[in-house]
N, C-alpha and C positions, 0 to 999 in steps of 0.2 A: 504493500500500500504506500509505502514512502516512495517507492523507483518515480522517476522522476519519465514521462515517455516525451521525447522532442519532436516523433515523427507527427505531421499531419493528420493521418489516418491509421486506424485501428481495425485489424484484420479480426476480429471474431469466430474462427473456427472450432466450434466446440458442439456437443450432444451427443456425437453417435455414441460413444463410449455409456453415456448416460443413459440413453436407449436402450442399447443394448444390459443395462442391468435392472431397470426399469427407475433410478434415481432422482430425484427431483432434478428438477432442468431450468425451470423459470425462474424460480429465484436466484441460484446462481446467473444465470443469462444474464436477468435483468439489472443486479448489481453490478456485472462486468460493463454494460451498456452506462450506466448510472455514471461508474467512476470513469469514465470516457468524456462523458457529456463532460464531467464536474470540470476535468481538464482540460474542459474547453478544444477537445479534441475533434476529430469525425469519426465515429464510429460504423463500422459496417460489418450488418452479423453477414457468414453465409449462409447459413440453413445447413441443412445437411446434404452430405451428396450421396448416391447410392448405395446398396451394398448389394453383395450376387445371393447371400444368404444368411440367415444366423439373425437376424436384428427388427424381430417384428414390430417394433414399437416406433421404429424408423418415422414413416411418415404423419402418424403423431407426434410427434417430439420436431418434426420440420416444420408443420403446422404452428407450435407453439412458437420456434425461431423469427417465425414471418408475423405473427399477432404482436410478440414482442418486439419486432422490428419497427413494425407500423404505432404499434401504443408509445414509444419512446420517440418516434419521429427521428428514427437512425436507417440509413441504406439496410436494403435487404437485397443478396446480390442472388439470391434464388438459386441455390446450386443443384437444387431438387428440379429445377426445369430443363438440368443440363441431358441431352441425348447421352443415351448409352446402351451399352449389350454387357448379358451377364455372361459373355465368355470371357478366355483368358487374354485378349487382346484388350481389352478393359479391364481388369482384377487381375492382382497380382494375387490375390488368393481372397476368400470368402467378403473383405470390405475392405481392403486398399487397392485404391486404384492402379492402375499399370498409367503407364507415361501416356499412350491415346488419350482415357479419360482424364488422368489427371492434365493437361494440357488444355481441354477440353472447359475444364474447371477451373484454371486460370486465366481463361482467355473470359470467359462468364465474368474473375473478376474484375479483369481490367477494363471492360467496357463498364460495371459498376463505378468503377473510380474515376472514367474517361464521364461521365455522367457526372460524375460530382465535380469533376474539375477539366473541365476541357481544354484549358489550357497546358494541360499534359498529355492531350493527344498525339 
């Protein structure tokens, strides 16, 4: 809580894990969003991005990402709307992505960021 963040924007990657145990999710989120704003920062959750298996609570817990996004008025860079295939050209095993998807989910969030600041296009 004391780190001091200089960057502009705040990358938010967080829940599958949470999901995947069924752990509270919002309230953590929203206090990581909370101390972003505080810092006068930009915060941007992504949601979640897929898995090939193992994580059924997935797209509830994405659902929460995006409600929390929009209730705190922070980017929501939707990673959940990213295209994908559950074979191994996309997963490098049951929810990490292979470099296709993951690439796929960076490029999601840099048109996020190009959106918030287009003078870093």
């Amino acid at each position: 809580m004391n780190d001091r963040i200089t960057s502009r924007f705040v990358v938010i990657e967080h829940g599958l894990n949470d999901a995947g145990n069924g752990f509270d999710y919002e309230t953590p989120l929203r206090t990581m969003v909370q101390r972003v704003k505080a810092l006068q920062k930009t915060a941007i959750v992504t949601g979640l991005s897929h898995v090939r298996e193992g994580v059924d609570q997935r797209d509830a817990y994405d659902a929460i990402a995006s409600r929390v996004a929009k209730e705190e008025g922070v980017a929501f860079a939707n990673w959940g709307s990213v295209p994908f295939t559950r074979d191994s050209t996309d997963f490098a095993d049951d929810v990490h992505p292979a470099q296709p998807y993951s690439t796929r989910l960076t490029e999601q969030l840099a048109r996020t960021i190009d959106g918030l600041a287009p003078e870093c296009r």
